[in-house]
N, C-alpha and C positions, 0 to 999 in steps of 0.2 A: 504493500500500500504506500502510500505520500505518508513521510514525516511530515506531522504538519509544525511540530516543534521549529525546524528548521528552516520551513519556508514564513514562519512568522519571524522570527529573527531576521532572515534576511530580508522582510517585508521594514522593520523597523531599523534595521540597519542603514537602509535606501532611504527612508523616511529621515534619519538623522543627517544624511548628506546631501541630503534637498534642502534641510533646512540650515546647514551650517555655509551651502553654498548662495541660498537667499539673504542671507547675513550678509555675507561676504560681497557680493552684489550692490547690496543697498547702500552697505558702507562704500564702494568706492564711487559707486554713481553721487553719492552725497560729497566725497570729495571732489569728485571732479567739477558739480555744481558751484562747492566753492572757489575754487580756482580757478572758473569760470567767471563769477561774478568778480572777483579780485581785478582779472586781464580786465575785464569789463569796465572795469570803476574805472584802470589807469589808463584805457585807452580812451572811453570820454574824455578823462582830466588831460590828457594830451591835444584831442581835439578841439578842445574849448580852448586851450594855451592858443593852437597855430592859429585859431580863427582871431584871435582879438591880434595878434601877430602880423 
C-alpha cells in the first residue's frame, strides 16, 4: 500500500519551502522597492537642480 506517513511529510516538507521561499520573495521585492524609491528621490533632486540651472 502508500505510506501515507511519508507522503504527509513530504507534503509539509514542500509546504515549508513555499513558504520560506515566499518570505524570501517579499523580503527582496520590498528591498528593491526601497532602493527604488531612494534612485527615485535622487534622481528628481537632480532634475529639479538642472532645470533651475
Amino acid at each position: 500500500g502508500i505510506d501515507l506517513g511519508s507522503t504527509y511529510s513530504s507534503l509539509e516538507f514542500r509546504k515549508t519551502i513555499e513558504l520560506k521561499l515566499l518570505l524570501m520573495t517579499r523580503v527582496i521585492v520590498r528591498r528593491l522597492l526601497n532602493v527604488k524609491r531612494l534612485i527615485g528621490r535622487n534622481f528628481s533632486d537632480e532634475v529639479i537642480q538642472s532645470d533651475i540651472f
